[in-house]
C-alpha positions as MATLAB code, in Angstrom:
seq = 'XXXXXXXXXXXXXXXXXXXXXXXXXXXXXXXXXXXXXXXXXXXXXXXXXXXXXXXXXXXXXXXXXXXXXXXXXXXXXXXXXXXXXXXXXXXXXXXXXXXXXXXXXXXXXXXXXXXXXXXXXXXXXXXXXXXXXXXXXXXXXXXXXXXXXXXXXXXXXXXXXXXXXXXXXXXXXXXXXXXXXXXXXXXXXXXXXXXXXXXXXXXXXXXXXXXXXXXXXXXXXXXXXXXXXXXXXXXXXXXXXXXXXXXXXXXXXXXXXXXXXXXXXXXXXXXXXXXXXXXXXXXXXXXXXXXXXXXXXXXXXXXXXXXXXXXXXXXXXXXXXXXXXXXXXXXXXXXXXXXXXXXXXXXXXXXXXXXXXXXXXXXXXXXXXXXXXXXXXXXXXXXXXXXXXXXXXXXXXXXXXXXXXXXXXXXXXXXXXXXXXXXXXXXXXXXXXXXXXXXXXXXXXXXXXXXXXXXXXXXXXXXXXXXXXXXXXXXXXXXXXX';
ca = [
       0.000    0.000    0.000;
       1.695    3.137   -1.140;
       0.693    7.013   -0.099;
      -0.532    9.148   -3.331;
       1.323   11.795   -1.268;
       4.827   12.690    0.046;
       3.868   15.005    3.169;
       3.363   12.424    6.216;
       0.269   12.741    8.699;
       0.394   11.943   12.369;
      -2.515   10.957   14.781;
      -3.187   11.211   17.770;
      -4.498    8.465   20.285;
      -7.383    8.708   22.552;
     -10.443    7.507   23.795;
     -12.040    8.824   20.219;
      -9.735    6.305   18.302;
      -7.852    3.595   19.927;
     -10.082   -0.035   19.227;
      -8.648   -1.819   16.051;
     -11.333   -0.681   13.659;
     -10.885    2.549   14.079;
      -7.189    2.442   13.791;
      -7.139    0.317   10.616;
      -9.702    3.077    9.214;
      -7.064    6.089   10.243;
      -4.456    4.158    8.840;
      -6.609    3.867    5.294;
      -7.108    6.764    5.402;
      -3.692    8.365    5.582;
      -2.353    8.243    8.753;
       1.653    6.959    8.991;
       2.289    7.420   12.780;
       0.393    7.232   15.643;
       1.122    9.233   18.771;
       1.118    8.129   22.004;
       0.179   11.213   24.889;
       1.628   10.585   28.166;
       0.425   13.497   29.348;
      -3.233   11.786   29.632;
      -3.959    7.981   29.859;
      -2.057    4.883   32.155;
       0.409    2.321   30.656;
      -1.970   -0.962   30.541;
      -3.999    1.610   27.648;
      -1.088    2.106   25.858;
       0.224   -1.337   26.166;
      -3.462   -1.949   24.333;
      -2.819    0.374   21.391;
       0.275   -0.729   20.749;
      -0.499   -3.930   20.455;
      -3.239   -3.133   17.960;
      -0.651   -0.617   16.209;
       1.645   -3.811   15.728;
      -1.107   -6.205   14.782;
      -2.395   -3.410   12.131;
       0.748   -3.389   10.636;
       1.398   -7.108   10.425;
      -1.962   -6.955    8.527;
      -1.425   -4.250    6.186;
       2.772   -5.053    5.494;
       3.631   -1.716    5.676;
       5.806   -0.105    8.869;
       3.800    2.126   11.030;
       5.763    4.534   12.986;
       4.857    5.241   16.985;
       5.401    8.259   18.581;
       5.944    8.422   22.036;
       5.158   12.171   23.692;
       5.991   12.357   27.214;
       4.956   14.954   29.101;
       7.573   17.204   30.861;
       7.277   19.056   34.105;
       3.778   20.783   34.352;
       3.811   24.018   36.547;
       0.643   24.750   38.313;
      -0.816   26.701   40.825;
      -1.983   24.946   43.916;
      -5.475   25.088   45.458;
      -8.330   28.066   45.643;
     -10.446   27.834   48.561;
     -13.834   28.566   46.520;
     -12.395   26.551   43.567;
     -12.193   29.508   41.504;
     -11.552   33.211   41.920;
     -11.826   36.457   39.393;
      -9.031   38.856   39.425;
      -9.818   41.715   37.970;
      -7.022   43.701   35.921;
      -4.401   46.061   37.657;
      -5.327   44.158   40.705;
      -2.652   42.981   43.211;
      -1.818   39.161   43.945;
       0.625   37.325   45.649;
       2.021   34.157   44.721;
       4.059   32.111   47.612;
       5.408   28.894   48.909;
       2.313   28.455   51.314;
       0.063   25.819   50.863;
      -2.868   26.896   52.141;
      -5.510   27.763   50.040;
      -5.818   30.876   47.896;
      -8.100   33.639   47.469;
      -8.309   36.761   45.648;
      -5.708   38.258   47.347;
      -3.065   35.125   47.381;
      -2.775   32.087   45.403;
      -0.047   29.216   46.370;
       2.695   28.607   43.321;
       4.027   25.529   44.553;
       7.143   25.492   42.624;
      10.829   27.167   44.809;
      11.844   26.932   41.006;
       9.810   29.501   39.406;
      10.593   32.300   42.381;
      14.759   31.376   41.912;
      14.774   33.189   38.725;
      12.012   35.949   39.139;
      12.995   39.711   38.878;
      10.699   42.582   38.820;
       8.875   42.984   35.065;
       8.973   38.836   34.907;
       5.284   38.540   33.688;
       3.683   34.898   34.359;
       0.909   33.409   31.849;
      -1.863   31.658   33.916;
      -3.858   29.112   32.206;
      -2.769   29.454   28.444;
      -2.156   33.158   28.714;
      -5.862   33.998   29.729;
      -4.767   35.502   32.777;
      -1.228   37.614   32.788;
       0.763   38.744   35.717;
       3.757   41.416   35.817;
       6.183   41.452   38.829;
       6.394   43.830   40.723;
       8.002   42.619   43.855;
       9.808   39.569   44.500;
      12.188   37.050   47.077;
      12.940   33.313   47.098;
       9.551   31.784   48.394;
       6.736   34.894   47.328;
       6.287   37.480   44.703;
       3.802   40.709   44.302;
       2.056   40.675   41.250;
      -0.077   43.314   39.642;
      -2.992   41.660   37.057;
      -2.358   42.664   33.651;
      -4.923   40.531   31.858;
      -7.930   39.950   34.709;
     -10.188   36.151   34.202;
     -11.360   33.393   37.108;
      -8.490   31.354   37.959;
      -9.424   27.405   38.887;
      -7.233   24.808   40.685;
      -3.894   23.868   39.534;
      -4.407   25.715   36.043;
      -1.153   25.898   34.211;
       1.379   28.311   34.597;
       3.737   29.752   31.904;
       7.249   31.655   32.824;
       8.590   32.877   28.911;
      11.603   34.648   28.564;
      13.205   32.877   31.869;
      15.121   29.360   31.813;
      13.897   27.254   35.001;
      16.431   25.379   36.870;
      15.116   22.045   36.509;
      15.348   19.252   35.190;
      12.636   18.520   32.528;
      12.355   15.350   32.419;
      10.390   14.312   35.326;
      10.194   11.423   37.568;
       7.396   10.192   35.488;
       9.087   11.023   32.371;
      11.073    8.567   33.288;
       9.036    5.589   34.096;
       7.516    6.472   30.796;
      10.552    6.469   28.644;
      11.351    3.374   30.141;
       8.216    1.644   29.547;
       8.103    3.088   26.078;
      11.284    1.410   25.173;
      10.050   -1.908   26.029;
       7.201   -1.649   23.513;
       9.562   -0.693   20.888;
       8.309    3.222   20.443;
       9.911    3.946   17.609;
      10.339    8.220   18.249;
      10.401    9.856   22.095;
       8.992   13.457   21.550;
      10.469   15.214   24.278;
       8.398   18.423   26.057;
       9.316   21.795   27.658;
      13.157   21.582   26.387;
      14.921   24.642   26.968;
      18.708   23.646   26.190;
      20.911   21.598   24.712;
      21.645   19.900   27.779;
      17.972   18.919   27.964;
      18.327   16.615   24.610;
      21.579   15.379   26.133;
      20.001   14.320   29.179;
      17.208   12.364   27.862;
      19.550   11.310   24.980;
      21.381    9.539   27.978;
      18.415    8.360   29.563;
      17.094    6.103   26.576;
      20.064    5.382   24.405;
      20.286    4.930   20.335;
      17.994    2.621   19.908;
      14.644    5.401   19.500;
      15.010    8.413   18.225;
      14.359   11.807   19.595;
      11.994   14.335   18.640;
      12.547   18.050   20.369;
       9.285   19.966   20.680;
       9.644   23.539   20.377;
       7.391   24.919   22.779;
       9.491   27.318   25.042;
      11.244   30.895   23.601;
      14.259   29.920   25.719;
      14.968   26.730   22.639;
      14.796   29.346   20.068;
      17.644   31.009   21.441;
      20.209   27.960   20.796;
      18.238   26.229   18.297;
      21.008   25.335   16.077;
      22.705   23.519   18.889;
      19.835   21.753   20.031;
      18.964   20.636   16.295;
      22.147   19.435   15.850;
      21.567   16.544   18.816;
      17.975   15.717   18.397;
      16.773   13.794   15.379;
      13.609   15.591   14.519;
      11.840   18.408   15.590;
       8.077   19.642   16.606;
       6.497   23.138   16.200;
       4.674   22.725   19.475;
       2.208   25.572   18.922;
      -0.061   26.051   21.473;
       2.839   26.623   24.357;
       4.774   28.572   22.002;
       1.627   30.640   21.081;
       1.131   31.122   25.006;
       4.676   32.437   25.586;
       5.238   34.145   22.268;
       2.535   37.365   20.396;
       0.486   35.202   18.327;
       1.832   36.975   15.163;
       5.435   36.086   15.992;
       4.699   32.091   15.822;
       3.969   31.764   11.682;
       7.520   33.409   11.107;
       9.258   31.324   13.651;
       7.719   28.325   12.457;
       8.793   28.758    8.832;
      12.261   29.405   10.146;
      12.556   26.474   12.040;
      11.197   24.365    8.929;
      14.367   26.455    6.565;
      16.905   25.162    9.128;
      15.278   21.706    9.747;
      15.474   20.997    5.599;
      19.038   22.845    5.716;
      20.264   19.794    8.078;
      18.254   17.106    6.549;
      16.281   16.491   10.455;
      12.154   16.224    9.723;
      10.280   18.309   11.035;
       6.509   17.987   12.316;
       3.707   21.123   12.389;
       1.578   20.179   15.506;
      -1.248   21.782   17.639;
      -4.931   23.347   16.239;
      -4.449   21.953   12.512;
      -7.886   21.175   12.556;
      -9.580   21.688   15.654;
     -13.062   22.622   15.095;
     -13.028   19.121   13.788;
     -13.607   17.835   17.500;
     -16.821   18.574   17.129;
     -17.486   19.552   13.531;
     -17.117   17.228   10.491;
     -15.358   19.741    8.212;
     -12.979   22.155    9.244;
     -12.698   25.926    8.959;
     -11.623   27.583    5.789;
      -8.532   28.737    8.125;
      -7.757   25.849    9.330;
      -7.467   23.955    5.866;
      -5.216   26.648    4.765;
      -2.928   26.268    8.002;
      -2.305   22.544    6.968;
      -1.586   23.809    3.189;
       0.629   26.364    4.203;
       2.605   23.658    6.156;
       2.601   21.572    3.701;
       3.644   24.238    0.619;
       6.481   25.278    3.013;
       8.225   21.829    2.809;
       7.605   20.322    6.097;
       7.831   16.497    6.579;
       4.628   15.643    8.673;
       1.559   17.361   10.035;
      -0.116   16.080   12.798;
      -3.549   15.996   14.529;
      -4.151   16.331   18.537;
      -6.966   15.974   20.310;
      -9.072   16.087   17.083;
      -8.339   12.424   15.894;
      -7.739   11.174   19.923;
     -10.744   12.880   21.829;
     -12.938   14.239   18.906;
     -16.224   13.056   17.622;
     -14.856   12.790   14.140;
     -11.213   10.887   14.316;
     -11.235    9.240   11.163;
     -12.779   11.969    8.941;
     -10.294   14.389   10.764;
      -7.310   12.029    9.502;
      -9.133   11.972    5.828;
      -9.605   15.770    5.161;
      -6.246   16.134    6.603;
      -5.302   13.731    4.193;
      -6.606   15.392    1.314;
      -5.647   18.634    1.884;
      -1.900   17.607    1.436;
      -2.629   15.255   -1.867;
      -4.595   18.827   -3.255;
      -1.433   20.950   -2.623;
       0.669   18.164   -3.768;
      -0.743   18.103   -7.336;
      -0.150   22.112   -7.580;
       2.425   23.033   -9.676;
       3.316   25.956   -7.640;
       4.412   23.121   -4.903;
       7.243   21.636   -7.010;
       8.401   25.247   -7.380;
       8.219   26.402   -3.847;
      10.453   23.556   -2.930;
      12.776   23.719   -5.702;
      13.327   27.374   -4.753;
      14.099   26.474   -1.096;
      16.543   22.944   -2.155;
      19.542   23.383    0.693;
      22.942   23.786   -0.804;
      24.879   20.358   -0.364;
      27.867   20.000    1.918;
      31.278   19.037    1.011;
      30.407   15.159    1.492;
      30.594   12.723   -0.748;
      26.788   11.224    0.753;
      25.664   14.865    0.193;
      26.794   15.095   -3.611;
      25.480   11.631   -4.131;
      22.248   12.833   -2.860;
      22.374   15.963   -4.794;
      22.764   14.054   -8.313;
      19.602   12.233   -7.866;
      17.295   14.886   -8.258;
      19.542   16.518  -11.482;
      18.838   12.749  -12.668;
      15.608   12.216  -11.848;
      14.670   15.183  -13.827;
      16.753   14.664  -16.287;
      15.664   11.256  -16.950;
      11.969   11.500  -15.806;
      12.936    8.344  -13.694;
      10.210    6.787  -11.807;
      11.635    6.705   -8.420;
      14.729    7.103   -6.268;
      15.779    4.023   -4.035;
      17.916    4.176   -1.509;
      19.478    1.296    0.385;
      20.486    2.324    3.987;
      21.072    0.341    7.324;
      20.958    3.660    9.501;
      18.122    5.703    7.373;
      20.911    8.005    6.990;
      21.004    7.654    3.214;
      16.917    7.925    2.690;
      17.250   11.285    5.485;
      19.446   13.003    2.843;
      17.848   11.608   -0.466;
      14.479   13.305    1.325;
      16.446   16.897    1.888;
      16.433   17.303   -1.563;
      12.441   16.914   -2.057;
      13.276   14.738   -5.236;
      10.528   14.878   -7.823;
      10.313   10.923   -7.715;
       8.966    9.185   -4.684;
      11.631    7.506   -2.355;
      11.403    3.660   -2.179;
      13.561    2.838    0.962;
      14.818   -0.254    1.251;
      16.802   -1.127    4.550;
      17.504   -4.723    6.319;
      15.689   -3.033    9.725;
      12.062   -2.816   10.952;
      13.706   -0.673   13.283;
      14.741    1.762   10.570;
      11.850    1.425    8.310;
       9.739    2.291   11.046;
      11.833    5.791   11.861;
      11.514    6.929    8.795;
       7.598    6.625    8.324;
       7.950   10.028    9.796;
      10.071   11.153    7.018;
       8.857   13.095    3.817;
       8.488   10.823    0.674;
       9.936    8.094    2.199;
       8.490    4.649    1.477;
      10.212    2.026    3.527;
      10.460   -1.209    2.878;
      12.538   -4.097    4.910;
      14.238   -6.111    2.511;
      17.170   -8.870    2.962;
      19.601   -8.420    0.305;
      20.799   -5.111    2.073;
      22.600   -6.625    4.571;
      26.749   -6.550    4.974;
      28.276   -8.260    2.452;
      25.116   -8.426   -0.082;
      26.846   -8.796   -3.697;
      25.737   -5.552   -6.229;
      24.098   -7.569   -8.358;
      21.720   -8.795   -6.364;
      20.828   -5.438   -4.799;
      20.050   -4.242   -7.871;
      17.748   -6.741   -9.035;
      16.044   -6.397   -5.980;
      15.538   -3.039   -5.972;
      13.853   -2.932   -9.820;
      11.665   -6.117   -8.550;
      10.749   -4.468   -5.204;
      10.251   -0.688   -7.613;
       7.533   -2.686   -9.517;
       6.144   -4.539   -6.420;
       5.351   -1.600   -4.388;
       3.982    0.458   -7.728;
       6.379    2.767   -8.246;
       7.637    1.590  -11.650;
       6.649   -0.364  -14.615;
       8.988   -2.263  -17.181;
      10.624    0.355  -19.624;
      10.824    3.159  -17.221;
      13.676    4.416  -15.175;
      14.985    4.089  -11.229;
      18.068    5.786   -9.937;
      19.605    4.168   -6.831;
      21.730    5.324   -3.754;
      23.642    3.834   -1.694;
      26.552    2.958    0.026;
      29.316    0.059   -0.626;
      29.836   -2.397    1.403;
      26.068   -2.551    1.795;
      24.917   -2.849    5.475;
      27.232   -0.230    6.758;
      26.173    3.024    7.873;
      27.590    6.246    6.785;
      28.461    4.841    3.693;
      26.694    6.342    1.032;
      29.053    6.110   -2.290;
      27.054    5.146   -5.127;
      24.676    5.773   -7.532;
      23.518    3.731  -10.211;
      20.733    3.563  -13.043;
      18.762    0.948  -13.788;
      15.944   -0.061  -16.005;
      13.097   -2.495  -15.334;
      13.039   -4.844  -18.362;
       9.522   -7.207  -19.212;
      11.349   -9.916  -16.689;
      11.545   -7.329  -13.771;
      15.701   -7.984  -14.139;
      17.383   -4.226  -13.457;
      19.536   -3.533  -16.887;
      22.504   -1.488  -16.259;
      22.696    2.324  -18.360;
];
């Protein structure tokens, strides 16, 4: 089963979508990785969905990434004696250590962290920035607020501290127990919340090895300011929108985003658009006229998946959600103005030999109108820079490891497919053959036409790529040398 699109589509799972029917129906209709929230649900529910992932895609014979999202440290404000309280604007409050209940005078802000790295002007966003506080006072356990932006405040709603780095550690005690647990199910991508550093990457990077790969979401203004250095540890990155909109001017967010897709295709690391895609879809069955063009936009700036929230994991309508979705990216992929967009923005190559490998294809592909570009690659490495160039062809990636094929389901115009004649020592020949049988096999090619292949020799070695070869599929599905 092969994608009439290149742009990937992630879902979320929830209560809305997680029995086997309905993920076999988000899967046929477009969906390529499923998410996994740990910020709501217990461990025996997602021991359930991944079983039904893995049974789905021994059914359908086609890798199906999981995403893993773990939550991150969640500040929050402790307990209002009524339950709720209106401040009104240009109203004092205090926030302190104290645990005893708030009013409108005083709520407790349980967290020694947040008043370390106060200073007078700090302002603090209360429940997604619908309340705002400036400081006007402040010590080590309390600070004196004035109310910029007056609402009712509830129990434990969220708090938000932009422009200041916290001095914790973000992943959490339950972070832990969650990465853990996710790496014995074999989650295939840890997304990793409220990062702030480089160090932050590093630390979970230690915590849960080589063996997943990590996705950085960009949620905090604090990232932005050492985003090359982060991107250049993680493996992937998200546009975490709705905290970024909360600690950033909503008209700031579309320019950032399109700058952090430039540098993600610049490195070759995808990069996912998440939050409000479609979000009247939790309770409509079509989405807003704005919303469809949010997803186009995404997907005319180059990015390598788009993903739905709480629309395809709590929403009434998860599989239609995953559908329009869908066809919103095949309509912008059949404009002409999308081949130009991303010609316009192609990366210049590095001084590598994998990078002018990768480069050639597309000057052959369009050269030869070849049918598709297939890589061979242990690590994914190969496919991850055949992809930076947005070929024209589709990419048929053929690797010896589920492992792999299921990282790069995540990955724009990447088919995956795991083969065994890409292992160490496989003889040219052989490769080759196998590639032009597999090229007609998956529908990417018919006898007569055209493949151009990359890879690297000795196959089965990463960081290898060294070669690149033409073939064409003759009536007996042999690859002829040109």
């Amino acid at each position: 089963m092969r994608r009439n699109r290149k742009t990937k589509l992630v879902a979320t799972l929830g209560p809305s979508s997680s029995d086997p029917d309905t993920l076999r129906e988000m899967f046929d209709a477009g969906a390529d990785v499923f998410r996994l929230n740990f910020s709501h649900g217990f461990h025996a529910e997602f021991a359930r969905r991944v079983s039904a992932i893995r049974d789905l895609e021994s059914l359908v014979g086609r890798p199906i990434g999981i995403l893993a999202d773990i939550q991150g440290p969640k500040l929050r404000l402790g307990m209002i004696e009524s339950g709720s309280v209106l401040v009104e604007k240009e109203a004092a409050l205090r926030l302190d250590l104290d645990p005893d209940p708030g009013d409108s005078r005083r709520i407790p802000l349980p967290h020694p962290e947040i008043f370390s790295v106060l200073r007078p002007g700090s302002e603090l966003m209360i429940d997604d920035g619908r309340v705002r506080l400036r400081v006007v006072r402040c010590a080590g356990d309390h600070a004196e607020t004035e109310v910029i932006v007056g609402g009712r405040l509830g129990n434990h709603k969220g708090v938000n501290v932009p422009d200041l780095v916290l001095p914790i550690s973000v992943i959490t005690e339950k972070d832990r127990r969650d990465v853990e647990w996710a790496l014995k199910q074999g989650a295939d991508w840890i997304a990793q919340s409220f990062v702030q550093r480089p160090e932050d990457v590093a630390e979970l990077r230690a915590l849960a090895g080589e063996q997943v790969k990590i996705m950085v979401k960009l949620e905090k203004p604090s990232a932005l300011d050492c985003l090359d250095e982060i991107m250049e540890i993680c493996d992937g990155v998200m546009v975490a929108r709705g905290d970024l909109g909360v600690e950033l001017p909503p008209q700031k967010v579309p320019v950032i985003q399109k700058s952090i897709i430039r540098r993600a295709r610049q490195i070759g690391k995808p990069v996912v658009i998440a939050t409000h895609m479609l979000d009247s879809m939790v309770t409509n069955p079509v989405p807003t006229r704005a919303e469809a063009s949010d997803v186009a936009t995404a997907v005319y700036d180059g990015v390598d998946a788009v993903m739905l929230s709480a629309e395809s994991a709590a929403g009434e309508y998860p599989v239609a959600s995953v559908r329009m979705m869908n066809r919103i990216i095949e309509e912008v992929e059949t404009d002409p103005m999308y081949r130009d967009i991303l010609d316009s923005q192609r990366p210049a190559p590095e001084n590598t030999t994998a990078d002018a490998i990768c480069n050639g294809l597309q000057r052959i592909i369009g050269i030869l109108s070849s049918a598709a570009t297939v890589t061979y690659t242990a690590s994914g490495s190969t496919s991850l820079r055949a992809a930076r160039e947005r070929p024209d062809a589709p990419i048929l990636s053929l690797t010896p490891f589920s492992e792999t094929a299921r990282h790069l389901t995540i990955v724009w115009g990447i088919h995956a497919v795991t083969v065994d004649v890409a292992h160490e020592g496989a003889e040219f020949l052989e490769v080759i053959s196998a590639a032009t049988e597999i090229a007609q096999r998956e529908m990417f090619a018919q006898p007569g036409q055209e493949i151009v292949i990359a890879a690297g020799l000795p196959f089965g070695i990463s960081g290898t790529t060294n070669l690149i070869h033409v073939a064409r599929i003759g009536p007996d599905n042999a690859g002829q040398q040109t």
